[in-house]
KENUPA-50112 format. One record per residue (C-alpha): residue number from 1; x negated, y negated, z; residue in one letter. Coordinates in nm, 2 decimals. Each point is the difference from the previous one (the first is absolute). Layout:
REM residues N
(NUM; (X; Y; Z); A)
...
This chain:
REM residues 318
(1; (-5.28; 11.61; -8.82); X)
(2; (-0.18; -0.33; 0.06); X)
(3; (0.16; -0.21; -0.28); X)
(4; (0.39; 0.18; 0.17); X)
(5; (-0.11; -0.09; 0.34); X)
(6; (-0.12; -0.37; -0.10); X)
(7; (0.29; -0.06; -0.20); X)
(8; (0.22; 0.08; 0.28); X)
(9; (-0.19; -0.21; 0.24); X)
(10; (0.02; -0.29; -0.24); X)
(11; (0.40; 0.12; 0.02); X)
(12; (0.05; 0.03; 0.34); X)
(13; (-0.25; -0.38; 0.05); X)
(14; (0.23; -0.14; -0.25); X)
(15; (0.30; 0.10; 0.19); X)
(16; (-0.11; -0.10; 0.29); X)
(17; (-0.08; -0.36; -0.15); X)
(18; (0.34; -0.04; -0.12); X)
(19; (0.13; 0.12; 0.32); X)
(20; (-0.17; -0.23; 0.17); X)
(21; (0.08; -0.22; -0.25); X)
(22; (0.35; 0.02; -0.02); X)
(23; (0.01; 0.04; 0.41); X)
(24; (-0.21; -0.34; 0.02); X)
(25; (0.22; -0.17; -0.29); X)
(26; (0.35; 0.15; 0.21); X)
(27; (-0.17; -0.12; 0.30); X)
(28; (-0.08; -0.30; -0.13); X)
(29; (0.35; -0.06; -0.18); X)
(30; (0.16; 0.07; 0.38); X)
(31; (-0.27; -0.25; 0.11); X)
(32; (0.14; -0.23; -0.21); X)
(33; (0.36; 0.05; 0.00); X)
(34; (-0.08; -0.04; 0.41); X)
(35; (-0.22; -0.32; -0.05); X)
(36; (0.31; -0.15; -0.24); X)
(37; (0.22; 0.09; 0.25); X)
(38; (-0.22; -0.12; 0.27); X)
(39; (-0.04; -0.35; -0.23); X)
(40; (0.41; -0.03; -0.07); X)
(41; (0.05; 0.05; 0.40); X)
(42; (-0.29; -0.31; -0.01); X)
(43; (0.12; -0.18; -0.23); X)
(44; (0.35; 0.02; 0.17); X)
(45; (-0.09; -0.03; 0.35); X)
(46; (-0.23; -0.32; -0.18); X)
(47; (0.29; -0.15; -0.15); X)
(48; (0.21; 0.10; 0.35); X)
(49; (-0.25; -0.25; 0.14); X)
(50; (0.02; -0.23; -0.33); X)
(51; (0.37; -0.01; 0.12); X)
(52; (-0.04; -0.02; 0.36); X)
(53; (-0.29; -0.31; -0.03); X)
(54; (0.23; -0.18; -0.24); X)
(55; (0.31; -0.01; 0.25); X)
(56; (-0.29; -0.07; 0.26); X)
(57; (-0.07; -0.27; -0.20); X)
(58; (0.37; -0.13; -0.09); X)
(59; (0.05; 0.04; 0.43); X)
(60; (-0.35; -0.19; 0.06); X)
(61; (0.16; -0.25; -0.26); X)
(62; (0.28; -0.01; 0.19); X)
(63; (-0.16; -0.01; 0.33); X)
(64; (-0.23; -0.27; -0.14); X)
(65; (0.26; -0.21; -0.07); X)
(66; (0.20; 0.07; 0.28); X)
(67; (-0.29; -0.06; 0.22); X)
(68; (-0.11; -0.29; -0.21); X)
(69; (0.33; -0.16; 0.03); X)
(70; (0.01; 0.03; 0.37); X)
(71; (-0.29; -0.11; 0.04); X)
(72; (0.08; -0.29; -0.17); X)
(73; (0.30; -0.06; 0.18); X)
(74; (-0.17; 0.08; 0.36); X)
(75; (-0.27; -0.27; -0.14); X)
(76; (0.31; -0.18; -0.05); X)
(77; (0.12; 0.01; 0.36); X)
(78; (-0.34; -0.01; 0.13); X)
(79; (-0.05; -0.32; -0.20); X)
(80; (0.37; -0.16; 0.14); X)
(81; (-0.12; 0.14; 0.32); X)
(82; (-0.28; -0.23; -0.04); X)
(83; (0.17; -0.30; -0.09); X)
(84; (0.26; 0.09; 0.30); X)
(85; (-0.31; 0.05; 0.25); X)
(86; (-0.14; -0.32; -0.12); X)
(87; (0.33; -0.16; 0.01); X)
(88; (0.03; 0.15; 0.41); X)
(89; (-0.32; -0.08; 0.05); X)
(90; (0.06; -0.36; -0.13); X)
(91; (0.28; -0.02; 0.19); X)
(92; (-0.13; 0.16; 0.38); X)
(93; (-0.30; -0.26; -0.06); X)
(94; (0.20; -0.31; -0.03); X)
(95; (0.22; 0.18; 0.28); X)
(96; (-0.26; 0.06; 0.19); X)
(97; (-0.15; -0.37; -0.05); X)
(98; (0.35; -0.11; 0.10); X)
(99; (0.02; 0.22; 0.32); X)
(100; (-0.32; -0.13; 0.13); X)
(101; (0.06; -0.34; -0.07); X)
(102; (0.36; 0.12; 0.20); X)
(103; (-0.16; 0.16; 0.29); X)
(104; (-0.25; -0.30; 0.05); X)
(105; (0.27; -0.26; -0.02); X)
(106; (0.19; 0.18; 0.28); X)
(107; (-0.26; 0.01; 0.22); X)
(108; (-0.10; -0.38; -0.05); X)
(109; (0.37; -0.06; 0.08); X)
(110; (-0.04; 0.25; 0.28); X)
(111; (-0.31; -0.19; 0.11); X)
(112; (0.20; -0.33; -0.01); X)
(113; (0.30; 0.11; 0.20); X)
(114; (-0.25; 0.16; 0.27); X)
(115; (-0.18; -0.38; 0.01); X)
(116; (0.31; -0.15; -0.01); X)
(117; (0.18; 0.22; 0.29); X)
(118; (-0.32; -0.05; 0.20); X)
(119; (-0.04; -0.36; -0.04); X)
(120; (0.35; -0.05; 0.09); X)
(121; (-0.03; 0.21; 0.29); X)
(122; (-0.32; -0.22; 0.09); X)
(123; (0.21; -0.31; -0.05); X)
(124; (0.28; 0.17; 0.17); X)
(125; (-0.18; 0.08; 0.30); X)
(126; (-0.20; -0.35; 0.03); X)
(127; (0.30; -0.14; -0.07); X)
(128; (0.31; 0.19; 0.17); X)
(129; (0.08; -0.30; 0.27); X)
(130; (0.05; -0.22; -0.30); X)
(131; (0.16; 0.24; -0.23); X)
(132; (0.27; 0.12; 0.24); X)
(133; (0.11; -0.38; 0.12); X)
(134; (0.03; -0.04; -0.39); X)
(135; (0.22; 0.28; -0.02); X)
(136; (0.19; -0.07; 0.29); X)
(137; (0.06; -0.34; -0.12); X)
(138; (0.11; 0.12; -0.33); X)
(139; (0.25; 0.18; 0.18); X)
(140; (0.14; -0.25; 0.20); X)
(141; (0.07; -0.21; -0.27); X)
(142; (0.18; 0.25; -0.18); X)
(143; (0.27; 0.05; 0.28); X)
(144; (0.04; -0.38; 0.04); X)
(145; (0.05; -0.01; -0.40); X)
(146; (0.27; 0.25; 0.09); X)
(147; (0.15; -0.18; 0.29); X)
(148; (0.05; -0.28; -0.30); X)
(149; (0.16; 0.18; -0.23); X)
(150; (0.22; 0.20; 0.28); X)
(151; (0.02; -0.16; 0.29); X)
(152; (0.27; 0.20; 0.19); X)
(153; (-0.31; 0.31; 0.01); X)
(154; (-0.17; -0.16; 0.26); X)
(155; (0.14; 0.24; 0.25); X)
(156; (-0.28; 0.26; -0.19); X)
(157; (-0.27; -0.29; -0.07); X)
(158; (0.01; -0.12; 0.37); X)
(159; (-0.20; 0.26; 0.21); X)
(160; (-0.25; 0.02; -0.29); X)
(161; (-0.09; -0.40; 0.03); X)
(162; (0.04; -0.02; 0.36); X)
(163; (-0.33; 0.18; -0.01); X)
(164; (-0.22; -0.17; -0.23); X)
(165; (-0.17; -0.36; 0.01); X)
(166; (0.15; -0.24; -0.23); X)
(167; (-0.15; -0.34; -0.13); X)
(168; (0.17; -0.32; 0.00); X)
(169; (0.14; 0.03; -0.36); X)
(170; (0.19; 0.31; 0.09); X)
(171; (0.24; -0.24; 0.23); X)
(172; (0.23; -0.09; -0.31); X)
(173; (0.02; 0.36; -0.11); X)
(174; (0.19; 0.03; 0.29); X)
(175; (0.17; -0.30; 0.05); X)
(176; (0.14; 0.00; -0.33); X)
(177; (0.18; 0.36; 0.00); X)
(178; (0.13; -0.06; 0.37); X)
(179; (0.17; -0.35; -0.12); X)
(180; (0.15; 0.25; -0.27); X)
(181; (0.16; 0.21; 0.28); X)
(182; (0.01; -0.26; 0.30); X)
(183; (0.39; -0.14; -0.09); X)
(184; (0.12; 0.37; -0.16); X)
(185; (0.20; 0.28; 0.08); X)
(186; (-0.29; 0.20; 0.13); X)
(187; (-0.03; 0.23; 0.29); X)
(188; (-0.19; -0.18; 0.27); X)
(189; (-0.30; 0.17; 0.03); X)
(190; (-0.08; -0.11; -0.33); X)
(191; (-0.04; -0.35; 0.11); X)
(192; (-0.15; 0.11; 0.33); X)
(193; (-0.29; 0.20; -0.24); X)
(194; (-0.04; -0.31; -0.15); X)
(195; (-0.05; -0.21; 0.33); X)
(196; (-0.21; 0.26; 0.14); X)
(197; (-0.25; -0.04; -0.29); X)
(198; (-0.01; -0.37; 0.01); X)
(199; (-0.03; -0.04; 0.36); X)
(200; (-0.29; 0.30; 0.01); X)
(201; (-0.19; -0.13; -0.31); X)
(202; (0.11; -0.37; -0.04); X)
(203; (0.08; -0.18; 0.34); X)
(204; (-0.14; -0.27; -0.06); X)
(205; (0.10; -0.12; -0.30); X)
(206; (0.36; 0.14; 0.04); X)
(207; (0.06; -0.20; 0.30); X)
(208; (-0.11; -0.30; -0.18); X)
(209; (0.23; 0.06; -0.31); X)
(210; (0.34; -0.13; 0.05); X)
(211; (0.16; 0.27; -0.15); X)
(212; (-0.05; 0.25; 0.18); X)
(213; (-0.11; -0.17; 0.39); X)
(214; (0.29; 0.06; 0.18); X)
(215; (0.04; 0.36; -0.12); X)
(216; (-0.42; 0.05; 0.12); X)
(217; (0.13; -0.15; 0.31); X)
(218; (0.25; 0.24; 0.12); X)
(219; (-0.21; 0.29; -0.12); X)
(220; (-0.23; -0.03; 0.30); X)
(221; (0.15; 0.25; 0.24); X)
(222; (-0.07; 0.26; 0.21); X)
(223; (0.03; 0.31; -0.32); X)
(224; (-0.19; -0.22; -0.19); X)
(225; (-0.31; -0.05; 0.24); X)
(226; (0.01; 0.41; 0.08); X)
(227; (0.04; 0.10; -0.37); X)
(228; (-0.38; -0.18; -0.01); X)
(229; (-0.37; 0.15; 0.01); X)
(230; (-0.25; -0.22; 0.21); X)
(231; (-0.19; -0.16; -0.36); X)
(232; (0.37; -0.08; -0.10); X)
(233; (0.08; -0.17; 0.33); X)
(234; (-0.35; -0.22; 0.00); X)
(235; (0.11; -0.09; -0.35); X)
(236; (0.36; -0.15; 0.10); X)
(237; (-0.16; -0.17; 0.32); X)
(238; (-0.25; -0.18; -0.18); X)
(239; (0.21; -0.06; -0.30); X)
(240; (0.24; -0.20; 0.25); X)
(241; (-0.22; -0.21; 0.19); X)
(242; (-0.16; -0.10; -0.32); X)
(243; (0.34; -0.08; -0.10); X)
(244; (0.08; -0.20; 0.32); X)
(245; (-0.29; -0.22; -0.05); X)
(246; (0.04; -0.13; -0.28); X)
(247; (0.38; -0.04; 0.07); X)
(248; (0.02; -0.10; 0.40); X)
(249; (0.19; 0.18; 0.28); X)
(250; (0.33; -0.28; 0.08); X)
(251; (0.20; 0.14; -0.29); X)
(252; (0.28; 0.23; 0.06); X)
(253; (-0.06; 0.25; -0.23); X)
(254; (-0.39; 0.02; 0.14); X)
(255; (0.09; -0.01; 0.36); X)
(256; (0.22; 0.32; -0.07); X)
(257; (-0.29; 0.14; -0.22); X)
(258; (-0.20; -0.04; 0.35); X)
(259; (0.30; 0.15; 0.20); X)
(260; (0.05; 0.32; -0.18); X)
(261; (-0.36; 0.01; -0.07); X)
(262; (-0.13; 0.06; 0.37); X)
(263; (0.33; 0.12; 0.14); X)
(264; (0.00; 0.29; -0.23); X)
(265; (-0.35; 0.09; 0.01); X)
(266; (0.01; -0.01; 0.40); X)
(267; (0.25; 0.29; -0.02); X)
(268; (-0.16; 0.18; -0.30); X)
(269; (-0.25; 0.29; 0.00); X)
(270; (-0.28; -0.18; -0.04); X)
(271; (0.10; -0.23; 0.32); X)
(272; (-0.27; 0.22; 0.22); X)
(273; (-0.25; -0.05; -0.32); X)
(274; (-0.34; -0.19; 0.19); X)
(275; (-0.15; 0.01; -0.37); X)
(276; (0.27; -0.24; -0.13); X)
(277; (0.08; -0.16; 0.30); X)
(278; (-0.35; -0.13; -0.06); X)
(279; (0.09; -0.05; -0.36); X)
(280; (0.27; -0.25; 0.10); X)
(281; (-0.22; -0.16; 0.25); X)
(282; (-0.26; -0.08; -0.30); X)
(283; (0.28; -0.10; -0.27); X)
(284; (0.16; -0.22; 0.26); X)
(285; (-0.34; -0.18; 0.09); X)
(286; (-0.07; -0.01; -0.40); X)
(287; (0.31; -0.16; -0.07); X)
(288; (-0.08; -0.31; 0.19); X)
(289; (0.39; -0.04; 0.11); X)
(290; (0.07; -0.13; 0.36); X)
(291; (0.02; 0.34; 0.22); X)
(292; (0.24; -0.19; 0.25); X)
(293; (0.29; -0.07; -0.24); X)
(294; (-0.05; 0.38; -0.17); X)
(295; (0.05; 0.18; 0.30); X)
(296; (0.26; -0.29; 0.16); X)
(297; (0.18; 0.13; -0.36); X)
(298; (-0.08; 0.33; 0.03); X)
(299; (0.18; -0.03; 0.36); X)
(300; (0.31; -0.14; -0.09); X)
(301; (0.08; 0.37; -0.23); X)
(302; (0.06; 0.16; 0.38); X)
(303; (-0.08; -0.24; 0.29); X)
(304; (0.14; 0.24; 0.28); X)
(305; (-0.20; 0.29; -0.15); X)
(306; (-0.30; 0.01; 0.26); X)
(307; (-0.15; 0.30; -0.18); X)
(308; (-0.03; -0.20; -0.29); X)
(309; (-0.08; -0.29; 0.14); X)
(310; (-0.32; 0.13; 0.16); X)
(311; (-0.02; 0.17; -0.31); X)
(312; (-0.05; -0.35; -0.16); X)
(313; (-0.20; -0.14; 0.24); X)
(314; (-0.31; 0.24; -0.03); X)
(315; (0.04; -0.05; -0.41); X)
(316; (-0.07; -0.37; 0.07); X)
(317; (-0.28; 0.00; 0.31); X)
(318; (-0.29; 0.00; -0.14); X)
């Protein structure tokens, strides 16, 4: 009963061996079918990577290069850049160079026009007496230039001379034009401008040229005298008796000088004038001619007059 019961546990241990066995070895061939599995799915997924790194790689390539060759280029640019900046800044230093050297030019010629307007204000201003009879002058010598070259505008020039002081050289820039226009077709006043001017400006030396005496003469008249200012009256008085010093009193043509002379002043505006009544008093007295035989003249204009004839007599008392 022992050896049947032995022998079956030996049986039912061998049994449970290869059970165990064959479970472990089915266990172990799932196990391993699972583990294959497991390595293809690996091995796939590995070579999914394999794959996925090598178009990485082929993309970094290209991205390389890409980058590489824009990075060459932007060194590229960056390097022209350079050279342009280098170039600008080349070019805004010599411009700059220039626009200082510009600036402080401008200014120095700024500074020289301020010293020159101040110094010619200075001079101006020390100076404006001188300046302005220069300028006046100049003037007056370009209207008698025009009274050459057209002598029938005197009617224009007239009135602007009439008031200005001429010198002794200016006589022939008028004498000359009015002999132009003394035997022409000419309205009268033309000559009568002409007259004026001489006898205003020039008495003394027209009355002592021959050519134009006798027209100097008649031109001392009642308008005449009135159209006068005081200076221009003191200049024709003394003008005269300079002139009939040097050339005496017995001639005709110098007693009627004497005749119009006080006749037409006695009736003039300035008759009542104590201030040149005193004038005439001193120029008389400085001429040195015989008093007697210039008023016994002087009478003969108008010998009935008694007005003037007192008149007369308290020009000659001393």
């Amino acid at each position: 009963m022992k050896t049947n019961q032995s022998q079956k546990n030996k049986i039912i241990i061998i049994i449970v061996v290869l059970g165990i066995f064959f479970t472990s070895k089915l266990s172990y061939a799932q196990t391993l079918i699972q583990i294959q599995d497991q390595v293809k799915e690996n091995t796939q997924q590995i070579k999914n990577i394999e794959d996925k790194m090598i178009d990485l790689k082929d993309n970094y390539g290209l991205l390389y290069d890409g980058a590489k060759n824009q990075n060459n280029q932007l060194g590229n640019q960056i390097s022209f850049a350079g050279y342009l900046l280098g170039g600008f800044s080349f070019i805004f230093t010599v411009l700059g160079i220039f626009l200082a050297w510009y600036i402080n030019r401008q200014y120095e010629k700024i500074k020289e026009m301020k010293d020159t307007v101040e110094n010619t204000k200075k001079y101006i201003d020390e100076h404006n007496k001188e300046l302005y009879t220069k300028i006046k002058r100049d003037e007056t010598t370009e209207l008698l230039n025009r009274l050459k070259e057209v002598p029938e505008d005197v009617s224009n020039i007239a009135s602007l001379l009439l008031s200005r002081d001429l010198v002794e050289q200016d006589y022939q820039s008028i004498k000359e034009p009015y002999l132009k226009v003394k035997n022409g077709r000419l309205k009268s006043n033309v000559k009568n401008d002409y007259i004026t001017l001489l006898m205003q400006h020039f008495p003394y030396q027209s009355l002592k040229d021959v050519d134009l005496k006798t027209e100097i003469i008649t031109c001392i008249s009642l308008p005449f005298l009135n159209a006068m200012f005081d200076k221009d009256i003191k200049n024709l008085l003394s003008q005269i008796f300079k002139y009939l010093k040097e050339f005496g009193i017995n001639n005709e043509q110098n007693k009627t000088i004497i005749k119009n002379l006080f006749y037409y002043y006695s009736r003039s505006e300035f008759q009542a004038n104590v201030e040149l009544q005193n004038y005439i008093k001193e120029t008389i007295s400085k001429s040195q001619l015989n008093t007697l035989d210039l008023s016994a003249i002087a009478k003969e204009q108008a010998p009935a007059d008694t007005v003037y004839t007192n008149w007369l007599n308290s020009i000659f008392t001393p």
